[in-house]
C-alpha positions as CSV (number, residue, x, y, z in Angstrom):
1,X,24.9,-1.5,-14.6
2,X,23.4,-4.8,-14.6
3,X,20.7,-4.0,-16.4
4,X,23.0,-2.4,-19.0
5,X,24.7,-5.7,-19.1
6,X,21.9,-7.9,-20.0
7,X,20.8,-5.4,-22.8
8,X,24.3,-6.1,-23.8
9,X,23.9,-10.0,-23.7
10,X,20.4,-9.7,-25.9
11,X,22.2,-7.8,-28.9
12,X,25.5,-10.3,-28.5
13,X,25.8,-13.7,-30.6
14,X,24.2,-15.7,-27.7
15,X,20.8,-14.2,-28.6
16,X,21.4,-15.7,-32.1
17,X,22.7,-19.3,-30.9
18,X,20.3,-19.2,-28.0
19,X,16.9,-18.0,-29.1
20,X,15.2,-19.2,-25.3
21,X,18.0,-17.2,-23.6
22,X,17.6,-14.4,-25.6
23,X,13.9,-13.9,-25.7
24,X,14.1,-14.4,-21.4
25,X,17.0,-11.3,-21.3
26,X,14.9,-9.4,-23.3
27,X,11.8,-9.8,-21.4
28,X,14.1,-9.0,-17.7
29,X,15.3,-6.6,-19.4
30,X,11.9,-5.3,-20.4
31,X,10.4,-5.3,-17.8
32,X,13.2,-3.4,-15.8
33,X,13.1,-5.8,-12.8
34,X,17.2,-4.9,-12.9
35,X,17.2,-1.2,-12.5
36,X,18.3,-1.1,-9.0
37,X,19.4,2.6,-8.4
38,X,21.3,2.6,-5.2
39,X,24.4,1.5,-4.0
40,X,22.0,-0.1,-0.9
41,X,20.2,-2.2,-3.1
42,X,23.1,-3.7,-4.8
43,X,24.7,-4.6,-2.1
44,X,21.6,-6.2,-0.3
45,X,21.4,-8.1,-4.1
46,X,25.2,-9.2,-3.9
47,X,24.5,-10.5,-0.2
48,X,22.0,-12.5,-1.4
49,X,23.8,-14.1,-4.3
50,X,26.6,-14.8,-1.3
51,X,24.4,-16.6,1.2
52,X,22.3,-18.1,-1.6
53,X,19.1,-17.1,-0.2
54,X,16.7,-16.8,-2.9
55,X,13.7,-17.4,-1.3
56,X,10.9,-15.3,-3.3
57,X,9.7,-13.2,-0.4
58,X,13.7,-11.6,-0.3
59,X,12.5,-9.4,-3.3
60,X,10.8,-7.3,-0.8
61,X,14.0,-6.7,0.8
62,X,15.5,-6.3,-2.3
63,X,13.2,-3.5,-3.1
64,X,13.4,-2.0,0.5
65,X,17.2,-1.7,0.4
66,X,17.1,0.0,-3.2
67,X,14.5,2.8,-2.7
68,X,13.3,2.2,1.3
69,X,10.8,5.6,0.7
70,X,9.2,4.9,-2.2
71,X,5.8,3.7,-2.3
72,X,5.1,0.0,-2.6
73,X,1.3,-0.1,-1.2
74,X,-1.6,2.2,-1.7
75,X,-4.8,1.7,-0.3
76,X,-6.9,4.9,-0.1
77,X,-5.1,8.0,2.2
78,X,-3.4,5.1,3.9
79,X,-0.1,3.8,2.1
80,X,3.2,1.8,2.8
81,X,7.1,2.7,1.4
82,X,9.3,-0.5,0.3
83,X,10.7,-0.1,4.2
84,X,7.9,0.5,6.1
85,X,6.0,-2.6,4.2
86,X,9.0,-5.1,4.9
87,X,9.6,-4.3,8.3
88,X,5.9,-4.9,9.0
89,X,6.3,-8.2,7.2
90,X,9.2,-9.1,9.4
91,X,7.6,-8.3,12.5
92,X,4.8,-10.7,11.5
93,X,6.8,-13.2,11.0
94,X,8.5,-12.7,14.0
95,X,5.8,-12.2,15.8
96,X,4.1,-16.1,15.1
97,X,7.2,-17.7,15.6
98,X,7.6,-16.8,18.7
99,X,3.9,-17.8,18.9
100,X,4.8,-21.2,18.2
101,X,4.0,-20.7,14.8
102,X,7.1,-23.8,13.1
103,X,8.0,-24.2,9.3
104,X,4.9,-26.1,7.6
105,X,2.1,-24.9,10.0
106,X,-0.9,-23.5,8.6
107,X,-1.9,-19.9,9.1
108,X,-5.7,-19.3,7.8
109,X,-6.5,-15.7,6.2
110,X,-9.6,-14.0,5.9
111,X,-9.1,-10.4,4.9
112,X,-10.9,-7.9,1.8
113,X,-8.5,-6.7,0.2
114,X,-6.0,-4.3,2.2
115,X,-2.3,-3.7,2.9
116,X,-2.0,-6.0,5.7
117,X,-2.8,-9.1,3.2
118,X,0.4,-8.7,1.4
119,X,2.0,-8.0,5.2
120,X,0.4,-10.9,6.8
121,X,1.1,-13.2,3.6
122,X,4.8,-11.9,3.1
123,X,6.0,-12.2,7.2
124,X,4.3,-16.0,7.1
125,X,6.5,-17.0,4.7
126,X,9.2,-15.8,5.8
127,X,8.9,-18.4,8.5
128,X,7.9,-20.7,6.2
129,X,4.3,-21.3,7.0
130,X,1.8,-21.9,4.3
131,X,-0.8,-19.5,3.9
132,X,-4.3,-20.7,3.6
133,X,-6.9,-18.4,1.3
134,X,-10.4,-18.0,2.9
135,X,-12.9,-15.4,1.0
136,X,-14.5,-13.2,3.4
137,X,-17.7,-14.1,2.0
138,X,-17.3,-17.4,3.3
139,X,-20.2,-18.8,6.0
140,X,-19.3,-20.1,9.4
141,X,-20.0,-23.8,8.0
142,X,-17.4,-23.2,5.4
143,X,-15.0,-21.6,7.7
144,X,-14.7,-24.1,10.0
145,X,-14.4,-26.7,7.2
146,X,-11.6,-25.0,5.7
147,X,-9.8,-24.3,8.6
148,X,-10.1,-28.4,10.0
149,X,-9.4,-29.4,6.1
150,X,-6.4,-27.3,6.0
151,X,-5.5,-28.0,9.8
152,X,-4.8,-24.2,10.3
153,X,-3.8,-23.1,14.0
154,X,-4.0,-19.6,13.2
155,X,-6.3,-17.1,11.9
156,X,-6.3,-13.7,10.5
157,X,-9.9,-11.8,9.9
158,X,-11.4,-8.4,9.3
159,X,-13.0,-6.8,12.0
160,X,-16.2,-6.6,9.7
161,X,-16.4,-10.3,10.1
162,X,-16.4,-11.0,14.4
163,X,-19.8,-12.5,14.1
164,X,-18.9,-14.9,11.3
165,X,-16.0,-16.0,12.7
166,X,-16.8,-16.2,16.4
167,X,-19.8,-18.9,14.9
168,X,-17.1,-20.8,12.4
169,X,-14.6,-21.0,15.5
170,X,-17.3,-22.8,17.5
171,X,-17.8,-25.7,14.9
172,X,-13.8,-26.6,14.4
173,X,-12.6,-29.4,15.5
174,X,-9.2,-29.4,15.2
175,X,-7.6,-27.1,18.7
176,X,-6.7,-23.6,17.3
177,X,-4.0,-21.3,18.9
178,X,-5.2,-17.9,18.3
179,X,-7.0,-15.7,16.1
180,X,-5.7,-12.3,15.0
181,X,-8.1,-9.3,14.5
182,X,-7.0,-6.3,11.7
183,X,-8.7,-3.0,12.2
184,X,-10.2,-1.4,15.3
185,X,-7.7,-2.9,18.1
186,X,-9.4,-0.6,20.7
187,X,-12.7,-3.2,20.1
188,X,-10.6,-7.0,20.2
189,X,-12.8,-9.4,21.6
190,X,-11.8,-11.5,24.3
191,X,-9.9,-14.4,23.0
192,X,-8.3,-12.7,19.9
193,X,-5.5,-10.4,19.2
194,X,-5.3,-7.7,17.6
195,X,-2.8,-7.4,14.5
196,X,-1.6,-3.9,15.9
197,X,-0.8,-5.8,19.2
198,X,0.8,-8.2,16.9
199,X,3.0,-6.3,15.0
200,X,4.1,-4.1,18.5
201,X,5.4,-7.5,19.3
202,X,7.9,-8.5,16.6
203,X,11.1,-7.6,15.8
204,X,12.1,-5.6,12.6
205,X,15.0,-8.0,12.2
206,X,14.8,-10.7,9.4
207,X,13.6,-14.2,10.6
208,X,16.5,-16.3,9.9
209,X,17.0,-18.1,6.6
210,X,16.8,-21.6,8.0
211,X,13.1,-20.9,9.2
212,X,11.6,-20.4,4.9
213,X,14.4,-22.8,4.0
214,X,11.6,-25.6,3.3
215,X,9.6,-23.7,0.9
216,X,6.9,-21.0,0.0
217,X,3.6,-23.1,0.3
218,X,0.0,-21.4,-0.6
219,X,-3.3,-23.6,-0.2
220,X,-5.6,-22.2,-2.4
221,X,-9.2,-23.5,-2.0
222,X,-11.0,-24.4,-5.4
223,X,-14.3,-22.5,-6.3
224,X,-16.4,-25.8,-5.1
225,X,-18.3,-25.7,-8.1
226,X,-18.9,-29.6,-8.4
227,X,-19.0,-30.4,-4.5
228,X,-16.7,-29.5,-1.6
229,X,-13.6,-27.0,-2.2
230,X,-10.7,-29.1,-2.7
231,X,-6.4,-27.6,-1.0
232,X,-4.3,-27.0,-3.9
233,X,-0.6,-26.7,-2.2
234,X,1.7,-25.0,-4.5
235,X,5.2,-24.5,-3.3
236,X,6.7,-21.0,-4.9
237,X,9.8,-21.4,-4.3
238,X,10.5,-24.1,-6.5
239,X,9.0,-21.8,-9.5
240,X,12.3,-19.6,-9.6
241,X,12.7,-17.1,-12.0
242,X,12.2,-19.3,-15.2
243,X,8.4,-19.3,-14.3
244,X,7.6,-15.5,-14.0
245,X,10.3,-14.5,-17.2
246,X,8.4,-17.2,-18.7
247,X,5.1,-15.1,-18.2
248,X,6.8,-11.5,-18.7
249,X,7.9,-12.8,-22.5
250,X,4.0,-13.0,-23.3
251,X,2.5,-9.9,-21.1
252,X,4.7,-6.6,-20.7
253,X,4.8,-5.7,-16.9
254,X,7.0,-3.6,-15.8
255,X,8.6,-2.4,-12.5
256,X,7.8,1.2,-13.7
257,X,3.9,0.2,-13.8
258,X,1.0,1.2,-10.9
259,X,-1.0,-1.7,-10.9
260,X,-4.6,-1.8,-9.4
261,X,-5.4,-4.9,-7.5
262,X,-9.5,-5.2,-7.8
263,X,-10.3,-8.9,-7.7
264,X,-10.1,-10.5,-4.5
265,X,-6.6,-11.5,-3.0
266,X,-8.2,-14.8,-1.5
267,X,-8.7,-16.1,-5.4
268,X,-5.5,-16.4,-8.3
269,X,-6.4,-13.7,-10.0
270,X,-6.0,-10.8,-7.5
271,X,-3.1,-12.1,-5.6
272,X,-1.3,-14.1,-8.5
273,X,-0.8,-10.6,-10.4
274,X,-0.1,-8.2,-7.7
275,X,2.2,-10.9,-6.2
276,X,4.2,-10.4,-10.1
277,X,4.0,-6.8,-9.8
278,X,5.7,-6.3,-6.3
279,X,8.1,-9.4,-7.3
280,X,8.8,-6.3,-10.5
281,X,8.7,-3.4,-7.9
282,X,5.9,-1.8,-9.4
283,X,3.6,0.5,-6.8
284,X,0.4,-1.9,-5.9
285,X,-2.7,0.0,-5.2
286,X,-5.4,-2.1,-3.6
287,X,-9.3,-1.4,-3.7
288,X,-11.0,-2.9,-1.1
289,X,-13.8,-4.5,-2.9
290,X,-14.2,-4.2,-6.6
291,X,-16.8,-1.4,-7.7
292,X,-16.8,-0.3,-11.4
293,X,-16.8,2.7,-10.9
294,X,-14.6,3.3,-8.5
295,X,-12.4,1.0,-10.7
296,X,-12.7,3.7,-13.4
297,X,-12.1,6.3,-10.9
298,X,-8.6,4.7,-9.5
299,X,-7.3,4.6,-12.6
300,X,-8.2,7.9,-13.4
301,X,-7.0,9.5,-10.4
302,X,-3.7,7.1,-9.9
303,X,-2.7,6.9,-13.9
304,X,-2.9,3.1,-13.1
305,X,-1.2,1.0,-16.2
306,X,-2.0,-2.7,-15.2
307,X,-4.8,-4.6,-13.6
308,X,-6.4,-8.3,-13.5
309,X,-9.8,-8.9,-13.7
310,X,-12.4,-11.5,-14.3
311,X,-14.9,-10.8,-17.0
312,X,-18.0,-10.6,-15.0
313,X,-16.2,-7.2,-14.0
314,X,-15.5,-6.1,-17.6
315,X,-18.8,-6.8,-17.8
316,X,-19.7,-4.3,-15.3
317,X,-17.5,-1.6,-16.5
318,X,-18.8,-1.8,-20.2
319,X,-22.6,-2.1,-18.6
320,X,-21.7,1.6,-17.0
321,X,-24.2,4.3,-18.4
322,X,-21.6,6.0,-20.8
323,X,-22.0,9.3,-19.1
324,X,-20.5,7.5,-16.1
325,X,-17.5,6.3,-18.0
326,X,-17.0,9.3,-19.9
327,X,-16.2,11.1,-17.0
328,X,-13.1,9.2,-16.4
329,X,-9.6,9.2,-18.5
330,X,-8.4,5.8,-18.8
331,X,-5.7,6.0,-21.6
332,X,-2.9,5.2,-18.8
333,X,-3.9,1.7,-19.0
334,X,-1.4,-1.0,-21.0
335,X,-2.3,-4.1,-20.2
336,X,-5.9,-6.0,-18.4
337,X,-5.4,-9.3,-17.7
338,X,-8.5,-11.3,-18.3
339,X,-8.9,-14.4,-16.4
340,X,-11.0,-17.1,-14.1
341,X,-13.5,-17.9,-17.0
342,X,-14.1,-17.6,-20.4
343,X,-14.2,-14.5,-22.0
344,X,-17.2,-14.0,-24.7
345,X,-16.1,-12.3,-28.0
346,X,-18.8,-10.2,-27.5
347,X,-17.8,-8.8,-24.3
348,X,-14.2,-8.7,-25.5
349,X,-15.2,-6.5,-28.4
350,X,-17.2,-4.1,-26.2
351,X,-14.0,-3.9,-23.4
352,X,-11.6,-2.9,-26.4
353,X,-13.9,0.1,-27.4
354,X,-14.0,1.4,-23.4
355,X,-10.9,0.7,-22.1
356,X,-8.7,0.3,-25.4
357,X,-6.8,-3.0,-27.0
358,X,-5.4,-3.7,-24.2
359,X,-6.8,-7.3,-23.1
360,X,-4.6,-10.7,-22.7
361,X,-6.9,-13.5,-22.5
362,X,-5.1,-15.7,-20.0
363,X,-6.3,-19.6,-19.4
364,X,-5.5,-20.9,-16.0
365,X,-6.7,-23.0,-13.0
366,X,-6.2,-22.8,-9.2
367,X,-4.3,-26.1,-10.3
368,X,-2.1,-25.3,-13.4
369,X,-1.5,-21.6,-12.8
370,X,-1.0,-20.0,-16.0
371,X,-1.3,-22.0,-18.6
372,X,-2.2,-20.1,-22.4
373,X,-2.4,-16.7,-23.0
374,X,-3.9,-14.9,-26.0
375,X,-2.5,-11.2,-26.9
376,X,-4.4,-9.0,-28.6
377,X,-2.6,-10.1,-31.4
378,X,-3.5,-13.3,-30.9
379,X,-7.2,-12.7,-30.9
380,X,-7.6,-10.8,-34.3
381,X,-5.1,-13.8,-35.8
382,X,-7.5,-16.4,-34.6
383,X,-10.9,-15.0,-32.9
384,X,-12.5,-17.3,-30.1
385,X,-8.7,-18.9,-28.6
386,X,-6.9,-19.1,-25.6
387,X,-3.7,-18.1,-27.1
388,X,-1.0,-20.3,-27.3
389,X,1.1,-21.9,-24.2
390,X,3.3,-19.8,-22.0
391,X,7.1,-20.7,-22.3
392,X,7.8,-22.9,-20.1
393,X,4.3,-24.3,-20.2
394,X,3.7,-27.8,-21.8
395,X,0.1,-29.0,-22.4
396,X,-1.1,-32.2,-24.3
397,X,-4.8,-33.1,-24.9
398,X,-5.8,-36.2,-24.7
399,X,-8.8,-38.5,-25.3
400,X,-10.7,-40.7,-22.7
401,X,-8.0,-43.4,-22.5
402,X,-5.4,-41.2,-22.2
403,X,-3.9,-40.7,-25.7
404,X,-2.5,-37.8,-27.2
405,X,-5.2,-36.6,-29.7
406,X,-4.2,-35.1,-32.9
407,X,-4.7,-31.3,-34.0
408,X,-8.5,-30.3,-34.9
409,X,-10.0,-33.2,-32.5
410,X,-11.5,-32.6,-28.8
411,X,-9.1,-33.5,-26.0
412,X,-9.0,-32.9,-21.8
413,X,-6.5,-30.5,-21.7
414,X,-3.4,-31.6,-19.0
415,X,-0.4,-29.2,-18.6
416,X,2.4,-29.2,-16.4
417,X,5.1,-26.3,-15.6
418,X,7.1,-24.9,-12.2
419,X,3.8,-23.4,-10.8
420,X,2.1,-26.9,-11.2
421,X,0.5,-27.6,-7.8
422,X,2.1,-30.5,-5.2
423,X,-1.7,-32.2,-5.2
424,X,-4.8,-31.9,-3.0
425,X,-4.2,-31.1,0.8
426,X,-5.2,-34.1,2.4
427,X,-6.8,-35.9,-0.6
428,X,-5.1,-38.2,-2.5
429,X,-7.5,-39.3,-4.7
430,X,-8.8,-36.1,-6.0
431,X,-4.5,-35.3,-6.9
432,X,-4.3,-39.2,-8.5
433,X,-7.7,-38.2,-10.5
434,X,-6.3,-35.1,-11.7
435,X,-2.8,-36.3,-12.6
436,X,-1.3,-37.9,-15.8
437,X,2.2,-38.2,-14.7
438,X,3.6,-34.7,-13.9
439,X,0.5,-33.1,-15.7
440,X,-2.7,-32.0,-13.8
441,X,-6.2,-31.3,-15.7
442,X,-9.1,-29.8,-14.0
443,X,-11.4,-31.1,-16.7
444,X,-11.1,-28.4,-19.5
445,X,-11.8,-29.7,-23.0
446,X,-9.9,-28.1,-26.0
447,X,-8.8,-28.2,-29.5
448,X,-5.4,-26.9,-30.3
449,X,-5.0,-25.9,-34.7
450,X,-2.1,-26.6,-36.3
451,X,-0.7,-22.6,-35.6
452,X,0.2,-23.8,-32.0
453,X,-3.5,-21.8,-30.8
454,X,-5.7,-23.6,-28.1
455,X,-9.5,-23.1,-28.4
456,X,-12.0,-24.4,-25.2
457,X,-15.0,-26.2,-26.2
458,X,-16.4,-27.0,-22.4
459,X,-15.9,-28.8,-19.5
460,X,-15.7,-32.6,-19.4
461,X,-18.4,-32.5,-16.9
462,X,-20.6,-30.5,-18.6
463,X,-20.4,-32.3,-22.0
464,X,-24.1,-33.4,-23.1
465,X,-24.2,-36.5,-25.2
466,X,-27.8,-36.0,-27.1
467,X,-28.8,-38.3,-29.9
468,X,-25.4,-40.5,-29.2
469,X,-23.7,-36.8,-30.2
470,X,-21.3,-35.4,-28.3
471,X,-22.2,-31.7,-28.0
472,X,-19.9,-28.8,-26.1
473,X,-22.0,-26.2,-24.4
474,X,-19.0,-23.8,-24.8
475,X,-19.3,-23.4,-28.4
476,X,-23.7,-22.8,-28.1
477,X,-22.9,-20.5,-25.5
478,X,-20.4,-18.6,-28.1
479,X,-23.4,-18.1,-30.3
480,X,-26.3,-17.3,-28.4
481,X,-23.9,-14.5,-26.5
482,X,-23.2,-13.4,-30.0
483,X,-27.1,-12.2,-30.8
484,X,-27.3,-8.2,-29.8
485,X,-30.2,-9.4,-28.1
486,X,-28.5,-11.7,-25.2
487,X,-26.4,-10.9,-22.9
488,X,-24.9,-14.2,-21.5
489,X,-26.1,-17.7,-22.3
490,X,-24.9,-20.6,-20.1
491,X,-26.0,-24.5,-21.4
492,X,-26.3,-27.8,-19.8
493,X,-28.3,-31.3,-20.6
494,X,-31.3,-32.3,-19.2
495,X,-33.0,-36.1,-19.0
496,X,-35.0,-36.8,-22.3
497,X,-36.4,-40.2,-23.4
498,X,-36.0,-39.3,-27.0
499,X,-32.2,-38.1,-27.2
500,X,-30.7,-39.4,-23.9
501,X,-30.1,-35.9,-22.9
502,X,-31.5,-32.5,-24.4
503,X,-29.9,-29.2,-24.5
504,X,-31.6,-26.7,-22.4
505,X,-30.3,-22.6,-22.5
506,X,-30.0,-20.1,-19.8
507,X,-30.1,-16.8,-21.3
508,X,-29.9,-13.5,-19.9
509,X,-31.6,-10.4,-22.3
510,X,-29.7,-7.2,-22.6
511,X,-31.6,-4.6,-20.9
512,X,-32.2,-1.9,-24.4
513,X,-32.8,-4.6,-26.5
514,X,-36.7,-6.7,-27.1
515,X,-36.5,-10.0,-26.2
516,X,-36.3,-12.6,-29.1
517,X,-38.7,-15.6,-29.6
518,X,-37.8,-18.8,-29.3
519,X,-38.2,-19.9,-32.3
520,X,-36.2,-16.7,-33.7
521,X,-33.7,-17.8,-31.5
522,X,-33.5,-21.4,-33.0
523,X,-33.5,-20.5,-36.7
524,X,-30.7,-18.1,-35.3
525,X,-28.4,-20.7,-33.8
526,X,-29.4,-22.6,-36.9
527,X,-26.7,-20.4,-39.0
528,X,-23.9,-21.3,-37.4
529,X,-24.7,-24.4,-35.4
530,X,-25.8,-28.2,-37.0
531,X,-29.5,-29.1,-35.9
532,X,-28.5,-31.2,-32.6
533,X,-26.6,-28.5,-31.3
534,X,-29.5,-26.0,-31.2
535,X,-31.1,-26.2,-28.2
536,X,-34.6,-26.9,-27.5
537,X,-35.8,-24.8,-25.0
538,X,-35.2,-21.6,-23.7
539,X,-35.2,-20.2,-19.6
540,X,-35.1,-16.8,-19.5
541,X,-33.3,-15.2,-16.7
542,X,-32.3,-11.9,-15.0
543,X,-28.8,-12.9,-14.9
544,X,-26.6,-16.6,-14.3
545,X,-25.4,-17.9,-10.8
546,X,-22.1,-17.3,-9.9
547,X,-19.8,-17.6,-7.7
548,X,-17.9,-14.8,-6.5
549,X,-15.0,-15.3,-8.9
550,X,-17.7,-15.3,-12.1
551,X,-17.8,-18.6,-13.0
552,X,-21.2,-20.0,-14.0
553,X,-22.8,-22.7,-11.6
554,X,-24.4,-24.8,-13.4
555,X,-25.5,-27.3,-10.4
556,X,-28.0,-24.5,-10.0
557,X,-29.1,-24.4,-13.2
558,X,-29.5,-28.6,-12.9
559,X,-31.0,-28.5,-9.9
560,X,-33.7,-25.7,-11.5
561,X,-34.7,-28.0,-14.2
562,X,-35.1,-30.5,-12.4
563,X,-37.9,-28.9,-9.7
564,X,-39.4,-27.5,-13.0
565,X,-42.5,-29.1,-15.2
566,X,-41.0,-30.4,-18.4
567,X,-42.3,-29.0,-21.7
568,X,-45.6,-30.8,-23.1
């Protein structure tokens, strides 16, 4: 019925007067995030519009009053329904409150991916404590500084990971309460709980209201590619619904999708998407860690229609012997997000033949959220671009002091929307840095055409200035990944009494093809790039440093050069 309604709205003369309103209607109506089927799950929607708790983790109970036994979680044989899932979540949240665990305290977690994420993530907001993200892979040292950065009194962890935690634990300084163990309760070490102890101990009631009335706060570490991870603190709750329609009128999720979370939940990518998919009530099916073949296989075996990805893992699916990918159907699949670095044209070109046209290049930061995407549309009407801003999204580019720069010139991209982040946990002066008023940059340089469409050309950090030029290593990169003969290319300036700095390139052969010569290489970049933009030396590699989200780490590749002899 409601849905019917705003179908009703679209075709009506408020689409015609309201163009905004009637693109959003469309896109909830889309996306069928109204369908509620059962006289349970409209009344549990009624009572919320009547106590006016909108809080963002209520969808969950949204979804558990309107079909409690269908499936929202699948994660190998084991699985969760809408009911089972949120009275887990409550119990969690009951559970640390009666901890101690207040509004605004910090609850650490360390988990692969797995259905108790979303159940530990979902029940500490609900008592309105911030999660804090913490990658498994993370060593002791960098455990304990996140944990007395973030000033979190509470800890979640794999089993897997005792050893690495026991060490981290021992070099905090700030007093923690307890840790919490998920998998193998029968083998808790003293000190810890165990999350099945935990949940035995919390009610299946709903914490109350008041508790999550102060917010829906994440701290989400950044990659630490330029020094120590920096908090981001974004509040969700103040991103209402204009945020995600905003998103929806650009990429077509629905509820009626089975999406396949494969990147990790402690980074944007994994847990930013399958947080929109459960928000839509689509079935979330987790892998554990992200294989490509078993990627291929999941979607195969589950008809899986939506998944989020960073390239280095396209890159991994394509690199599959094509025997292997053969043996897998993949034509369920609608839409792959690609996101957390750039995506080469080349590798976009070879994804569209193995997995179909079904990429959105999406441009976003730890800090901004999403900020440009670029349909597949988008990418044949102007090759190479981020797309153009999300509704709801506004961006300006501007020049070193500040100004707004004008279409076709180089600008440091700042945007600002709902899912902007609050600042730097603890660190002023990285948030003052970042901000221009209520806009926030992490350091991206762009061009935007007079179409509206955004193009990177680099980092600000990473700009080389050779011969008194100013050179982008985004748009060398571009072309060297462009020669059948390379498979990535990263760039970066080294020290050179002649031209200030020199451009040096990190390139990675494909495996069936002969490796060029340099100077075949050079009279190559020659065709599409002026003379001070070739580069003038080559390092051949086996593959780029990364971290584990895929983007390149270019310290490294500093810190190579400058241990190595230079060139006579």
């Amino acid at each position: 019925m409601i849905e019917s309604l705003w179908q009703r709205v679209c075709r009506g003369p408020v689409g015609s007067v309201l163009p905004e309103l009637r693109d959003s209607l469309r896109a909830l109506s889309d996306s069928e995030m109204l369908r509620l089927g059962s006289l349970g799950g409209a009344r549990e929607f009624l009572a919320r519009i009547g106590t006016g708790d909108f809080h963002p983790t209520i969808v969950w109970s949204l979804h558990a009053a309107d079909r409690p036994d269908d499936l929202a979680l699948v994660q190998g044989e084991s699985s969760r329904t809408w009911r089972k899932a949120n009275a887990n979540m409550n119990r969690v949240g009951n559970a640390l409150a009666a901890a101690g665990v207040a509004p605004g305290d910090r609850v650490a977690v360390m988990l692969e991916n797995s259905i108790e994420w979303f159940e530990i993530m979902i029940g500490c907001q609900r008592i309105g404590a911030a999660t804090v993200f913490v990658s498994y892979r993370s060593t002791p040292p960098e455990i304990a500084y996140l944990l007395d950065n973030s000033q979190a009194a509470v800890l979640f962890h794999g089993a897997a990971h005792d050893t690495v935690v026991r060490r981290a634990l021992e070099q905090v300084t700030i007093p923690q309460r307890f840790a919490v163990r998920v998998g193998r309760p029968e083998a808790t070490p003293a000190g810890s709980t165990s999350y099945a102890d935990l949940l035995a101990g919390g009610s299946e009631s709903e914490p109350p209201a008041a508790l999550r009335s102060g917010g829906s706060r994440t701290i989400l570490y950044t990659s630490g590619t330029t020094g120590k991870p920096k908090g981001a603190v974004r509040d969700l709750a103040k991103a209402g619904l204009g945020a995600m329609l905003g998103l929806l009128r650009k990429i077509p999720l629905r509820r009626s999708d089975r999406h396949l979370v494969a990147a990790p939940l402690y980074h944007a990518t994994g847990s930013g998407f399958a947080t929109i998919s459960a928000t839509l009530g689509s079935t979330v099916h987790v892998l554990e860690r992200f294989d490509p073949e078993a990627f291929l296989a999941a979607v195969d075996r589950e008809k899986i229609t939506t998944s989020a990805l960073v390239p280095t893992m396209l890159r991994a699916l394509v690199e599959l012997p094509p025997e292997t990918r053969r043996r897998y159907d993949t034509s369920s699949l609608r839409v792959i997000v690609s996101t957390g670095s750039a995506l080469p044209e080349s590798l976009r070109a070879t994804a569209i033949e193995t997995l179909g046209d079904v990429l959105y290049d999406l441009y976003g930061s730890t800090e901004m959220a999403y900020v440009t995407v670029a349909t597949p549309e988008d990418k044949r009407a102007a090759p190479g671009t981020i797309g153009r801003a999300f509704p709801g999204v506004e961006i300006v580019l501007l020049d070193d002091a500040r100004k707004p720069v004008e279409d076709g010139e180089v600008g440091e991209l700042y945007a600002r929307s709902k899912l902007t982040v609050e600042g730097y946990h603890g660190n002023d002066a990285a948030t003052r840095e970042s901000r221009f008023g209520d806009y926030f940059s992490v350091g991206d340089l762009a061009v935007r055409d007079r179409r509206g469409y955004f193009t990177l050309v680099g980092r600000k950090k990473d700009m080389v200035i050779s011969g008194g030029m100013n050179v982008y290593p985004a748009e060398i990169e571009a072309v060297l990944g462009a020669h059948p003969a390379i498979r990535e290319a990263a760039v970066i300036g080294v020290p050179d009494e002649k031209w200030g700095e020199a451009l040096v390139a990190f390139v990675a052969a494909r495996e069936d093809q002969l490796r060029p010569s340099d100077d075949d290489l050079v009279d190559y970049a020659k065709q599409s790039l002026a003379s001070y933009k070739v580069p003038r030396r080559f390092e051949w590699v086996d593959a780029l440093p990364r971290n584990p989200t895929g983007k390149i780490l270019k310290r490294e590749l500093q810190e190579r050069m400058a241990t190595t002899d230079p060139e006579p």
